[in-house]
Every structure is written in structure tokens, then in C-alpha cells.
C-alpha positions in Angstrom: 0.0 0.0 0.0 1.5 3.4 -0.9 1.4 6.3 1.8 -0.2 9.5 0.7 0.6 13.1 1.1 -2.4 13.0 3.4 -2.7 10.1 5.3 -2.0 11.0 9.4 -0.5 7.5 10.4 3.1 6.1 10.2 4.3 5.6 7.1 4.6 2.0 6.0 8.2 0.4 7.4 10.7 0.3 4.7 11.8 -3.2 5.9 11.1 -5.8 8.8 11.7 -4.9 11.9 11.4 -7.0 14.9 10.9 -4.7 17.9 9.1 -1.5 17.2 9.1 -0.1 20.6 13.1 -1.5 21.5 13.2 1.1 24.6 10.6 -0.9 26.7 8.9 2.5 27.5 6.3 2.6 25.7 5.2 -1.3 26.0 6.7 -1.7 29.7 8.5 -5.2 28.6 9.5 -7.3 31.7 13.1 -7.4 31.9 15.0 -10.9 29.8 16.7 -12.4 32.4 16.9 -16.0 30.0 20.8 -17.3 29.9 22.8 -15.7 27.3 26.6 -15.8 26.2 29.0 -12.9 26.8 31.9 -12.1 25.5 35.4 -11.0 26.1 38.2 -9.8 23.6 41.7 -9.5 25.5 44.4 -8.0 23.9 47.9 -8.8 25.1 51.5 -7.1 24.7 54.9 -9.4 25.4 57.5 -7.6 27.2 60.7 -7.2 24.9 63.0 -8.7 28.2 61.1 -11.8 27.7 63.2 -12.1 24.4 66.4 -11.7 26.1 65.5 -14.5 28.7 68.0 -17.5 28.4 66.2 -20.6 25.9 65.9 -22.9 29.1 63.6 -20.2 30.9 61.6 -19.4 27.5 60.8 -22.4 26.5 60.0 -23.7 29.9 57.7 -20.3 30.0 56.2 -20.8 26.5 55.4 -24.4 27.5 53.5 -24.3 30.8 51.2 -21.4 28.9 50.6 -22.9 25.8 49.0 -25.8 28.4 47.0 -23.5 30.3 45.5 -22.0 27.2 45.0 -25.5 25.5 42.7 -26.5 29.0 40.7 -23.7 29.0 40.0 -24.4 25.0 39.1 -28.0 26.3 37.1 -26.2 28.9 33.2 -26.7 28.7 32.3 -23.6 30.3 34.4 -21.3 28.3 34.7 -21.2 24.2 38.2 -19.8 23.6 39.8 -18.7 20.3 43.8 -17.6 19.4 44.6 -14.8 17.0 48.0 -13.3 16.4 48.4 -9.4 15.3 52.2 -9.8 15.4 53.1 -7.1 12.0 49.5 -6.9 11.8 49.3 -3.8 14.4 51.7 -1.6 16.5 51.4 -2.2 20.5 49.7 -5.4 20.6 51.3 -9.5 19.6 47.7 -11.1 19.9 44.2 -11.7 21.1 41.9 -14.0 23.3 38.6 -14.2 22.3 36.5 -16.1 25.2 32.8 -16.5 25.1 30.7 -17.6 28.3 27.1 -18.2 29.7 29.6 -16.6 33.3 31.2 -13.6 32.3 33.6 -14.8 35.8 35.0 -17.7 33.9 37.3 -15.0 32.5 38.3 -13.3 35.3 39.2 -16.8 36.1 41.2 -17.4 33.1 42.7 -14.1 33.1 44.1 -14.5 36.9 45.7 -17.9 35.9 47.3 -16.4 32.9 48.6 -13.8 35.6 50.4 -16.6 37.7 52.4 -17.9 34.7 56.0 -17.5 34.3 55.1 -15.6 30.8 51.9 -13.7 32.5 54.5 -11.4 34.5 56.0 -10.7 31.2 52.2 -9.9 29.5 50.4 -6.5 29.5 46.6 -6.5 28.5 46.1 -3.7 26.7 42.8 -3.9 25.6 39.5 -5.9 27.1 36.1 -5.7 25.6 33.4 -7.1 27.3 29.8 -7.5 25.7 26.7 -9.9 25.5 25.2 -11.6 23.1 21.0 -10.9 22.3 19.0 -11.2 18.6 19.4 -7.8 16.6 16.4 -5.9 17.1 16.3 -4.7 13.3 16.6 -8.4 11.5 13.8 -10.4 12.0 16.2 -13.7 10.8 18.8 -15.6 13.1 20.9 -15.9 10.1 21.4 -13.9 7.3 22.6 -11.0 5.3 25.6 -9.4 8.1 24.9 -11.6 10.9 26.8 -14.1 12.5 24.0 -15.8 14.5 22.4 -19.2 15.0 19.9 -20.8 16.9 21.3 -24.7 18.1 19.0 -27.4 18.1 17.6 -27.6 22.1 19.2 -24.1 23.0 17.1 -21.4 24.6 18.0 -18.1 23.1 20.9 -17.3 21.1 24.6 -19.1 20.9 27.5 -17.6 18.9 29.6 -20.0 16.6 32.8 -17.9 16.5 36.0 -18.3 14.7 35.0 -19.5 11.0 37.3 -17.1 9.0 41.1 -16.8 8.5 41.1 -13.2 9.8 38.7 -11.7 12.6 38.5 -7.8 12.5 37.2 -6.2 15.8 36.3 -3.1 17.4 34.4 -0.8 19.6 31.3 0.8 18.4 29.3 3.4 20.0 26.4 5.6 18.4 25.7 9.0 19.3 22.7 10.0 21.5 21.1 11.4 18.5 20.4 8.3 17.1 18.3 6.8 20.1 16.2 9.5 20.1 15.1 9.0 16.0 11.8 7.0 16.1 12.2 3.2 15.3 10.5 3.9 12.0 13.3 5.9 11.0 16.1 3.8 12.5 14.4 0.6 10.9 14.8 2.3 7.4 18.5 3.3 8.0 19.4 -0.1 9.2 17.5 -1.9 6.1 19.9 0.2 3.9 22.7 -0.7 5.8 21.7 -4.4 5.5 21.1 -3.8 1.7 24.8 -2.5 1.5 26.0 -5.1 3.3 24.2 -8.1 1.2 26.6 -8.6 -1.6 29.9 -9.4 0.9 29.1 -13.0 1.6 32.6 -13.8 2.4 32.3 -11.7 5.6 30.1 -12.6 8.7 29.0 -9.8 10.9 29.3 -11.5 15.3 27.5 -8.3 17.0 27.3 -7.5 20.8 26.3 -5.1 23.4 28.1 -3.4 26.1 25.6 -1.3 27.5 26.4 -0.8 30.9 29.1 -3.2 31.5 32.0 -1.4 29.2 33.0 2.2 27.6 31.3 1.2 23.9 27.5 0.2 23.2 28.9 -2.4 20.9 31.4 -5.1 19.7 31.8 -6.1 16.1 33.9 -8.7 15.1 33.5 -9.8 11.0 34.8 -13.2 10.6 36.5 -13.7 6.8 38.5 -15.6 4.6 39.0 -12.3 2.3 40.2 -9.0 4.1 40.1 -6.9 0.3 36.2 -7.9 0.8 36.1 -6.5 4.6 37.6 -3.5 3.5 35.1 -3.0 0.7 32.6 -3.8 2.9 33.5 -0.9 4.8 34.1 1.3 2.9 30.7 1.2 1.1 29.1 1.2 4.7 30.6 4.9 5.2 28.1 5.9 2.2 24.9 4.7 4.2 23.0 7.2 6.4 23.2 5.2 9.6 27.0 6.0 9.1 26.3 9.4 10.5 25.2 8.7 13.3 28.5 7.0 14.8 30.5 8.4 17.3 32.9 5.9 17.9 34.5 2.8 16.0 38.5 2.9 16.8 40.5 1.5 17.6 40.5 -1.5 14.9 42.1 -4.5 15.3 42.7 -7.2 12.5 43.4 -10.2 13.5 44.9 -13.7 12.3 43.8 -16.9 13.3 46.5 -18.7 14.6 47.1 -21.6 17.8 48.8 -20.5 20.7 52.2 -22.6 20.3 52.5 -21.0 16.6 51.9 -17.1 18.0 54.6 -17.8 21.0 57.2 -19.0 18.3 56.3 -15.7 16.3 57.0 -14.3 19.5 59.8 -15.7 20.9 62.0 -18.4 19.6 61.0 -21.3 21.8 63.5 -24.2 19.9 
């Protein structure tokens, strides 16, 4: 049906939209306390005097933490995945990515990463947390830009994580200007930057929120095989009109998927 120069209602949605009222005001929703995952992206700097550390004490370093970050990968509360940035960008040497239902099981992997002969020589110079929950502008669990999936028997949403070669992450926040647009209008400037974002099916979009619990209101991390395609990606998403309503997406951080024994031995020679 078209919308007329004088009809009084709404005009029509421009695309599907899941949640017209996301603010709970207007509707009063009762808060979703169901289980969901949440997310942590470390970032971690080496210590140059490790290098200078005689091969006896390196390798017996590198070797007692490559075992305490292969158990917590064999861990069934945790989901843990290895990138390197080594030559990839200045200041940081790699990444943890750990996903949990407990957002304690990684202060708990974090403190016995601490107590390790290499911990004293590691600085964490970035941490992201987030959570996982269903965007409110897609009205699919999978599809064009999003990374999600419902499992078989699972209540609410799970994140498969890691498919790509390369994982490129970073903070997001939108100004305060675009919460107060109606959901009419942010429904339409999201459908055009799902549009946009279509074509690129070599990159998968993992999105998550940090209201409350960290600095941004969002994680993104696109998982690809391709980074030429992430960066066209990108750059044809700085056209759309939701664009301009960002106030913050730096720093960005590519990333390499890689095991932990192979990043050490980029590292540090470990023979």
C-alpha cells in the first residue's frame, strides 16, 4: 500500500523490523533475564625482556602457557579462540577471544594467565566485554551481516565464532542522537545498511552489546576468509546514512587466526 501526502499514520516500514518499541517504555517489557553468552576480547602485549631470557627459561615459560590456554580451549564452560596481530598492528602481539554463559569464567582465566611465568612478562592492553542478544532490526537468526544461529535444544541465542582466517574487531558506539530517531526511521536506515551489506558474503558480521558493563554500546567482530572484501565492505558502509550517526568505532584490530604454540614461536624463539 502506498502512503499518501495525506494520510496522518506512520508511514509504512521500509523493511522488517522485529521490535518497534526496543526502549521498553512505551510497551513496559519485563526485563529478559533468559541465559545468554557474553563475550570477552583481550588483547595482550609481550615484554621485549622476555626475548632476552636465556632458551631454558623461554621455553619452559612458553610451554607451561601454551598448556593452560589448550585446557581452557578444552574447557566446557568457556569457548576460547587464538589470534595473532604480530606485524598486523603496532602495541599489541595477539588476542583472546573467550565467550561464556559466566562472564567470571574470565576473570578466572585471566588470573591464571597472571600466575604464569610468561603472564608477568604480559600486559593486557585492551578488554572488551559484551553480551550476546538477537538484533532488534533483523527479523532472521541468520542472514545477510549476521553471524548468529539458533542450536538445536538451545534457549535463546549461541555464537559459533572463529569461522574465518582473519577476525577484524572493534568498539562501536552511536551518538545519542540516534536513540532519540523514532524506530521507523532507524528501521529504514538499518535496512539500507543491510542492503549494502548483502553482496559481501565472504564476511560474517558476530555483533554484541556493552551497554552498561564497558565504555562502547557495541562489539563487532566480521569473521572472513578475504580482508580486500572487509575492507570493501567498509568502505561502502561509510556511504549509508546510519553512518552518521557514529560516534565511535576505533581502535580497529585485524586479526589472524592462529594456535597459541604458533603465535609464541612468532613471538619468541622457543627451539
Amino acid at each position: 500500500m502506498e502512503h499518501s501526502p495525506g494520510d496522518t499514520g506512520p508511514p509504512p516500514r521500509r523493511g522488517p523490523s522485529v521490535d518497534l518499541d526496543p526502549t521498553g517504555i512505551v510497551t513496559g517489557k519485563s526485563p529478559d533475564r533468559q541465559r545468554r553468552q557474553f563475550l570477552n576480547y583481550s588483547f595482550y602485549r609481550l615484554d621485549p625482556m622476555f626475548r632476552r631470557l636465556p632458551a631454558d627459561e623461554r621455553r619452559a615459560a612458553g610451554t607451561e602457557f601454551i598448556e593452560l590456554v589448550r585446557k581452557w580451549e578444552s574447557s566446557e564452560d568457556l569457548i576460547l579462540r587464538t589470534y595473532s596481530l604480530v606485524g598486523l598492528r603496532a602495541g599489541v602481539d595477539f588476542m583472546l577471544w573467550q565467550i561464556a554463559f559466566d562472564p567470571l569464567c574470565f576473570q578466572s582465566m585471566e588470573a591464571t594467565l597472571r600466575r604464569s611465568q610468561l603472564g608477568v612478562y604480559l600486559s593486557q592492553v585492551h578488554s572488551f566485554l559484551s553480551l550476546q542478544r538477537r538484533s532488534q532490526y533483523v527479523n532472521r537468526l541468520k542472514g545477510a551481516g549476521e553471524g548468529l544461529e539458533l542450536l538445536p535444544g538451545q534457549e535463546g541465542l549461541e555464537l559459533l565464532p572463529g569461522q574465518g582466517k582473519f577476525l577484524f574487531v572493534y568498539p562501536f558506539t552511536k551518538t545519542r542522537s540516534w536513540y532519540r530517531l523514532s524506530p521507523h526511521a532507524r528501521q529504514g536506515m538499518m535496512d539500507e545498511h543491510i542492503a549494502a551489506s548483502a553482496p559481501f558474503k565472504g564476511v560474517s558480521l558476530n555483533s554484541s552489546y556493552s551497554y552498561g558493563i564497558d565504555d562502547q554500546d557495541f562489539v563487532v567482530a566480521f569473521d572472513s576468509d578475504y580482508p580486500q572484501e572487509f575492507v570493501d565492505l567498509v568502505g561502502r558502509l561509510r556511504y549509508t546514512e546510519a553512518s552518521l550517526y557514529t560516534q565511535r568505532d576505533t581502535p580497529m584490530f585485524t586479526c589472524a587466526k592462529a594456535p597459541i604454540d604458533a603465535i609464541l614461536a612468532q613471538l619468541a624463539n622457543m627451539d
